[in-house]
C-alpha positions in Angstrom: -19.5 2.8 -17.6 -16.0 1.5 -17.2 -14.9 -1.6 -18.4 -14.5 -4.1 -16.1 -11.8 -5.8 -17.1 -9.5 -3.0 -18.1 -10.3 -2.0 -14.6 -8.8 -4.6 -13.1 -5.7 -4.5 -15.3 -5.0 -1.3 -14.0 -5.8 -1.9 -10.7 -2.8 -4.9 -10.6 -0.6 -2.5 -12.1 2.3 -2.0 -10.3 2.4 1.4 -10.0 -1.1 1.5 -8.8 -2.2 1.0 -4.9 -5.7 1.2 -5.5 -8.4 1.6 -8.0 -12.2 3.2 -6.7 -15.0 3.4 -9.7 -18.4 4.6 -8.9 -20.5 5.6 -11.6 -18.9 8.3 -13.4 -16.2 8.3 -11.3 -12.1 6.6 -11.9 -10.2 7.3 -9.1 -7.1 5.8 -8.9 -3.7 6.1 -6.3 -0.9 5.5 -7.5 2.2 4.1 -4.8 4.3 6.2 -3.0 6.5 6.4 -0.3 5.4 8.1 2.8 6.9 11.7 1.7 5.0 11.6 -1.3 1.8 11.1 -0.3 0.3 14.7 0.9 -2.6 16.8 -0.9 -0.3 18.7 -2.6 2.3 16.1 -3.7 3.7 16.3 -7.8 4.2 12.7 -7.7 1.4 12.5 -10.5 2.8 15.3 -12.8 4.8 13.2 -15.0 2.0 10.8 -15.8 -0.8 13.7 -16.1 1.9 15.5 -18.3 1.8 12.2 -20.5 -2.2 12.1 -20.7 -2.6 16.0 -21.3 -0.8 15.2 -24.5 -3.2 12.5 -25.3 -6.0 15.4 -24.8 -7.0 13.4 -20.9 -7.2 16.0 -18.8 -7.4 13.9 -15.4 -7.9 15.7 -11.7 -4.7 15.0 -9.5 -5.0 15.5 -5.8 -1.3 14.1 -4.8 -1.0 10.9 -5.8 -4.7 10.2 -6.4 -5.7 10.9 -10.0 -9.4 11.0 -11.5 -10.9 10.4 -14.4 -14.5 11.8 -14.5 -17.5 11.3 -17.3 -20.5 12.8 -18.0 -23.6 10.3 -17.4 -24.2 10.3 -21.2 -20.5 9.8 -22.0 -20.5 6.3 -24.0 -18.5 3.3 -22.4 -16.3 2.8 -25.7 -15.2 6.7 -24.6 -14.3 5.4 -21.3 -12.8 2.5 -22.3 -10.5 4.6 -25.0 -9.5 7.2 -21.7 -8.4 3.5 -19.7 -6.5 2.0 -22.4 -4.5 5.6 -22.5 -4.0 5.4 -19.1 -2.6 1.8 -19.5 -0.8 2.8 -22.1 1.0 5.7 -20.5 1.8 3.2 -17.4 4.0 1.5 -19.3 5.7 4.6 -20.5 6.4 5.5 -17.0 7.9 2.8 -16.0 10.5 3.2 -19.1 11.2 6.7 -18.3 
């Protein structure tokens, strides 16, 4: 469903520790210093802000964010969600 090598763009990002994909599932964590790192962390808010006005409505759980599809979702969708996420990366950094 995800494409591969948009996957491993964002996985060398460098605000990015680690990228997990399984099936329908993105899951990525972003780096973080120690203090941010808990369940309840905001670290992702600003980023998630960004997305939500893209209409990506991602799942944050502290500094880990998920995208999730349906199993009939097309890969050009998913692709489109990545390449936002990309996107907004860069816009991070700047801010």
């Amino acid at each position: 469903m995800w494409d591969e090598e948009l996957v491993q763009q964002i996985s060398c990002h460098s605000a990015v520790q680690r990228v997990v994909v399984i099936g329908t599932l993105f899951a990525l964590e972003l780096k973080v210093d120690a203090s941010n790192s808990r369940y309840a962390s905001l670290y992702a808010k600003s980023l998630l802000q960004m997305l939500r006005e893209d209409g990506i409505f991602m799942r944050p759980l502290g500094n880990v964010v998920y995208l999730m599809c349906g199993p009939c979702t097309s890969p050009e969708i998913c692709r489109e969600l990545m390449s936002k996420l990309y996107i907004r990366f860069g816009e991070l950094n700047r801010a």
